[in-house]
N, C-alpha and C positions, 0 to 999 in steps of 0.2 A: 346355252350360256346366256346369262343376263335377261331372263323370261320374267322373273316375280320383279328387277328390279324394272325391266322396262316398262313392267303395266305399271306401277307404281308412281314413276316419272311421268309418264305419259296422261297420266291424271293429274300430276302435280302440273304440268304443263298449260294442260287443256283451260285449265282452272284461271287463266291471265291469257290466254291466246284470243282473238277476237275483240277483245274491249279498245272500247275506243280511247280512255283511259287507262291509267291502275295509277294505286297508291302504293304507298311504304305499305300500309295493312298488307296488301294483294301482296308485294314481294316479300316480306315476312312468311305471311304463311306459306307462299308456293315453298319458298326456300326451305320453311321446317319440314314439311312433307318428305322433298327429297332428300332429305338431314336422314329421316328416319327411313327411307328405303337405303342407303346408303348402308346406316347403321346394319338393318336387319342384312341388309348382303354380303354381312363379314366384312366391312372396308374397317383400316387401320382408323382409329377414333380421332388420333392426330393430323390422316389426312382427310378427314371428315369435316374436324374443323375450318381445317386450312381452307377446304372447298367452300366452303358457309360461307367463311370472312369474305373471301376472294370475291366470291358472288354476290354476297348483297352488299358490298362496297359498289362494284362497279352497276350496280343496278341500280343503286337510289340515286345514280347520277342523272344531271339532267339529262343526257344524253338519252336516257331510257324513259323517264319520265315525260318526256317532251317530245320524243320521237312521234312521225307521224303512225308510226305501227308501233307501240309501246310491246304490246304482248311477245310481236315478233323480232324485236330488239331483244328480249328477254330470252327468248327461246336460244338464243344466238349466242348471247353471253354463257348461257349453262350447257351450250354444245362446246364453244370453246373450250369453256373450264374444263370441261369430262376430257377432250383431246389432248391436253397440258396435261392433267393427272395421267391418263395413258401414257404417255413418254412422248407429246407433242409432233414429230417424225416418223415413218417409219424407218427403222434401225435395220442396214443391210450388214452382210457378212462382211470383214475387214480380210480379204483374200486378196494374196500376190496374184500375180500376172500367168501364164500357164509353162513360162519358161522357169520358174520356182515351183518348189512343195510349199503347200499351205498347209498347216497344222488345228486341227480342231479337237479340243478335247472337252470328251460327256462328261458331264460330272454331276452327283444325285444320290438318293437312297436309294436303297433297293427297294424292288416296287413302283418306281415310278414313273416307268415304261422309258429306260433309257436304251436299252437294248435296241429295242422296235424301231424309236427315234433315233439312234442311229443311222439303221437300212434306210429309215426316211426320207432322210434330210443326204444320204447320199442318195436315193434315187433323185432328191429333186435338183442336186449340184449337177450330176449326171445328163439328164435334162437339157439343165442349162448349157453344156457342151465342154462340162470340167471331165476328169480322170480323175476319180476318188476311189480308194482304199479302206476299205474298215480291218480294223485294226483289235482283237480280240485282248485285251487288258483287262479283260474282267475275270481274272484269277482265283475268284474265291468262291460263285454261286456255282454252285454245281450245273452242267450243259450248256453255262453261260456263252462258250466259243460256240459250242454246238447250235446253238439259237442263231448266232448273228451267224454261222458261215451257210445256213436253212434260209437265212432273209434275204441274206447275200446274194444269194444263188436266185430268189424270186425277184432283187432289183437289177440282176444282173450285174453288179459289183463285184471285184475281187475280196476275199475277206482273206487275213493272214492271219494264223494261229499258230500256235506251240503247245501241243496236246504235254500235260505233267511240269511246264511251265511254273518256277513260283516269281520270278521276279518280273514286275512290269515292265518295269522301265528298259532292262535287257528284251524284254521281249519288242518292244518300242522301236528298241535301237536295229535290231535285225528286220524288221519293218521297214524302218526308215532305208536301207540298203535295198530291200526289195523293192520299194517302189522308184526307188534311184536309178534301176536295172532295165525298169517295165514302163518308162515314160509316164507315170502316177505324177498327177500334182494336184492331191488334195487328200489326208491324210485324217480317216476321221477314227480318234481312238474311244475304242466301247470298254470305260473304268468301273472298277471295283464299288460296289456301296455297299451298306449297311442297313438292317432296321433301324439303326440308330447311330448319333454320328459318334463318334470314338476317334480317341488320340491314332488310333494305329492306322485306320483308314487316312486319315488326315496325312498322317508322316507318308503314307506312300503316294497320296495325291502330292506331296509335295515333290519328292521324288522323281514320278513321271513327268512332273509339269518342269524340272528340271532339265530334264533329258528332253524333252521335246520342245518347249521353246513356243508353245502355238502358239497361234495367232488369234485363233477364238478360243475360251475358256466358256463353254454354255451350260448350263443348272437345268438341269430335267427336273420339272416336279408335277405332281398328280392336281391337277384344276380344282379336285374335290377337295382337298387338303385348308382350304380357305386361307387363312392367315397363317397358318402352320406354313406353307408353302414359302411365306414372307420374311419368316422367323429364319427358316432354314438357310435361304439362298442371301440373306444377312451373314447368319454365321460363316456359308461359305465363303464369301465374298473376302470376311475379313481376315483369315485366314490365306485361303489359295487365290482369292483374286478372281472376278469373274468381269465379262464381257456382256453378254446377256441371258437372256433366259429363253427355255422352252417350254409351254405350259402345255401338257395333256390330258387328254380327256374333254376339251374346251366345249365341246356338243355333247357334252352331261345335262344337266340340269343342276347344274351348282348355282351358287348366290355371286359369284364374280369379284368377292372380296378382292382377290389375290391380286387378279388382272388391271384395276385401280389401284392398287396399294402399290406393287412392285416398283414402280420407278420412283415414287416418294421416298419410301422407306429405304432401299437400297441403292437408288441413286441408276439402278441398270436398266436397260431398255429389254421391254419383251418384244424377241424377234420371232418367235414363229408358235404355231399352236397346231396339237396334234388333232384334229375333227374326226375322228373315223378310226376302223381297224384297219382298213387296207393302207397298203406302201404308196400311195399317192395322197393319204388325208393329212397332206402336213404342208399347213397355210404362212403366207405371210403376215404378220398383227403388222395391220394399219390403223392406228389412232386413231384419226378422223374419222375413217368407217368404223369403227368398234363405236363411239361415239353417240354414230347417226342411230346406228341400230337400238343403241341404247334408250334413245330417245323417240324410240317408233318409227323411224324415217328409213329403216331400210337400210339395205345394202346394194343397190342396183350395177355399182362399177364390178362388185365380186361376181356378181351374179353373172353376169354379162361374162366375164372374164374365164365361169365355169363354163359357163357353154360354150365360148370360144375354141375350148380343151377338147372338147369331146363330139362337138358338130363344122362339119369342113364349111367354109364361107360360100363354096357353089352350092351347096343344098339348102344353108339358109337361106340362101337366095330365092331358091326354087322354091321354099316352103311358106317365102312373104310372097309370092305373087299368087302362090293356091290361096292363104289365104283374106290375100284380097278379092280373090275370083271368089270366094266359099268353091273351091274346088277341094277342100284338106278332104281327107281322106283317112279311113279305117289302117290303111296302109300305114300313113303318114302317119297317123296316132300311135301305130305299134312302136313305130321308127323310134319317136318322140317318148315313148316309156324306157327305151332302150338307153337313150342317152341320157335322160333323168337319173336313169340307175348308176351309170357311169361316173354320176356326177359327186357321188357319195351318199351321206346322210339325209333322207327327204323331208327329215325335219328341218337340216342346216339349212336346205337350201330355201324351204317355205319361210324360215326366220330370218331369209337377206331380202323378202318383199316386202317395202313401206307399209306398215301399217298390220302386217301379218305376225311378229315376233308375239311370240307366246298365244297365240290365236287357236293354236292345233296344239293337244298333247299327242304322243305319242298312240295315246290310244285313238285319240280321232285319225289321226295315219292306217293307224293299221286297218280302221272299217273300211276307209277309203277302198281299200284293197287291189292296188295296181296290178299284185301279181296275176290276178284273177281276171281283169281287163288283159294281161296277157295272155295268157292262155286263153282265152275264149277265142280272141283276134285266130289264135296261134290254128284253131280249128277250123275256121272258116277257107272258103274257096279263094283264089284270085280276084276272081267278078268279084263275090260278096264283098271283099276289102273294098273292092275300088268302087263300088257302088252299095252303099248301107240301104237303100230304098227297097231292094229286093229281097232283103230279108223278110220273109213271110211269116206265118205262124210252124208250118212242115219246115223248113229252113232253121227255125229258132229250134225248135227239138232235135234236130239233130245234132246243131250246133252245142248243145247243151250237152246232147249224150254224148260226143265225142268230147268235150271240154271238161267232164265229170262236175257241169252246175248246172243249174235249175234253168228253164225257162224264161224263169223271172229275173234272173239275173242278167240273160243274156239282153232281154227287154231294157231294164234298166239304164244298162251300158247301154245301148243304143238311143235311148231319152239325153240321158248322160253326152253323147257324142254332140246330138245334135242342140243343146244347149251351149256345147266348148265353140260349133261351129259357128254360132251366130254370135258368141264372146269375142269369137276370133276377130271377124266382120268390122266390129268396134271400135279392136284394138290396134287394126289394122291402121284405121282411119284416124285415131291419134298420134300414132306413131307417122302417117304422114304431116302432121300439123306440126311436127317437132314436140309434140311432149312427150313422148318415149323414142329412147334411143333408134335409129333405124331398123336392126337388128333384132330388137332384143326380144320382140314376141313370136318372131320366126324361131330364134335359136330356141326359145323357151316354154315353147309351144308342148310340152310331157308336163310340165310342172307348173309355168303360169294356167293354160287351161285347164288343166287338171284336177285344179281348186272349183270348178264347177261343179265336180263329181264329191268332194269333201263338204261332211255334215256340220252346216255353223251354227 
């Protein structure tokens, strides 16, 4: 998400960053620049302007003119703005206490991965140490219960259904009994949609939303959809009333129109985005980080926060002091691809490092070819992990014929290694000076070094 816009800004940026001055010229044209990336990213043309005004008002002030850092006043001013346009906060869930049921209902077209998002967003309540329910109301797509009690069953959620069911909201109301029985307090219902919106789907979203009373009303809609997305979760809104929104497919490669537009246009906060196919890619939208990234600067808090998930605090530990010894290791390397993978999408996670967004297509990932760094490791002896030195030329062909690759690939990787090891070395030694977080080159050590072995 947000790849063509963020090169785009990031030139408009560059363009007034370092001078020792700037004039109205310089913020005029930076300003038109990101008008037109803005434009081309599907953003609502109303809030296009709004951002323009907003921004070259407060940049022709003297404050920015007169500043001892002009450029970097600037930069400052149009991260803000972007953060306001996002919904300026991030927007959590509005849930009772665990001594109440909380009520959450999906709401959406059909196709816009409400189903999935569902199981998601109760695995991630789940997590947090709620007791949530999903709720099979989607009455009308055919194996629509059968999908959610499949995901159910993968997030380890109870799912409640009524196989031949036609009424929602009865079905709703025996739910709501069920989880009254089972100590549930968090109620999340998977509804009916449409290819297209229609009076009758409406009249019964009105209906269940009658009988259940929730507390969230959330709008699932497809990331690629652009402004359609915007259009839609309006109409909903003014109709059944909504709370916020879920955007999926967020690690597309879409233009991000939507994601900028939605809190202008409709007034509602986007609270979560689906990144991934599996039951853990479903993130919390923070403005300010959506923002940074926007603007080339990364995502370092997310980042850090993904690996926190997936690597225990004694290992990172043990993996910053190898590699400030250069003790890291083939081992440690394999470790390190393991929990990369963990982490989800290796695009998502290459586009939350400063200055990395949109640097890699996909196709540059794929050459990269981590899996293939696995399995090679996955062939080698104990020793050979724990010491790369002794890998010989007799050693590398075998390594090879049991890995099913070439020689030269085995070679490679190992060029490869020993380029991450002395990156590491570096990285080490910033991260003690305070400019990288303590942590964060230990935890990140699969996917920051990793970027050694990827073609620029």
């Amino acid at each position: 998400m947000f790849d063509t816009l963020t090169n785009t800004v990031s030139d408009a940026l560059r363009f007034v960053q370092g001078k020792g001055s700037i004039t109205e010229k310089n913020v005029n044209e930076a300003v038109e620049k990101i008008k037109m990336a803005l434009l081309e990213a599907d953003v609502n043309l109303r809030v296009v302007r709004r951002f323009v005004n907003q921004t070259v008002e407060e940049a022709l002030g003297e404050k920015v003119l007169r500043a001892v850092d002009p450029g970097q006043q600037f930069v400052k001013i149009v991260h803000d703005k972007l953060c306001a346009f996002l919904g300026g906060e991030k927007a959590g869930l509005a849930l009772k206490g665990p001594d109440t049921i909380s009520v959450i209902l999906m709401l959406g077209l059909q196709g816009s991965g409400k189903t999935t998002t569902s199981a998601k967003l109760a695995l991630r309540l789940k997590n947090e140490g709620r007791k949530p329910l999903l709720v099979a109301c989607d009455l009308v797509r055919p194996a629509a219960a059968e999908q959610l009690a499949v995901l159910g069953d993968k997030a380890g959620v109870p799912v409640y259904r009524e196989d031949g069911a036609k009424d929602a909201a009865a079905v709703y109301k025996n739910a709501r009994f069920f989880a009254e029985r089972n100590g549930i307090d968090t109620i999340i219902v998977d509804t009916a949609g449409r290819l297209h919106l229609d009076a009758e789907m409406m009249a019964e979203l009105e209906r269940l939303k009658a009988a259940a009373k929730p507390d969230e009303l959330l709008f699932v809609s497809d990331a690629m959809t652009g402004q359609s997305a915007v259009d839609i979760a309006k109409t909903f809104d003014e109709r059944i009333g909504l709370s916020g929104v879920i955007l999926t497919k967020f690690d597309s490669d879409t233009r991000g129109g939507a994601a900028l537009s939605l809190k202008t246009v409709t007034g509602k906060p986007l609270k979560f985005t689906g990144i991934g196919e599996k039951l853990e890619d479903l993130d919390v939208f923070y403005p300010d980080r959506a923002a940074s990234r926007i603007l080339g600067m990364g995502d370092v808090v997310s980042l850090v926060e993904k690996a926190r998930q997936v690597i225990d605090e004694k290992e990172a530990a043990v993996l910053q002091r190898k590699m400030e010894k250069e003790n890291f290791t083939l081992e440690d390397y394999f470790f390190q691809l393991q929990a990369v993978k963990r982490m989800g999408s290796m695009k998502a996670v290459i586009d939350m490092m400063p200055g990395m967004a949109g640097q890699l297509s996909e196709d540059d990932i794929e050459k990269a070819d981590l899996k293939t760094h696995e399995v090679i490791i996955s062939s080698m002896t104990k020793k050979e992990r724990a010491n790369h030195l002794i890998i010989g030329p007799s050693r590398r062909t075998r390594i090879a014929r049991g890995s099913g690759t070439s020689v030269a690939e085995v070679s490679r990787l190992l060029k490869k290694f020993e380029k991450m090891r002395a990156m590491m070395k570096k990285m080490s030694r910033f991260s003690k000076k305070g400019v990288l977080p303590n942590d964060m080159m230990a935890r990140m050590g699969g996917a920051g070094r990793g970027m050694g072995g990827f073609p620029r």
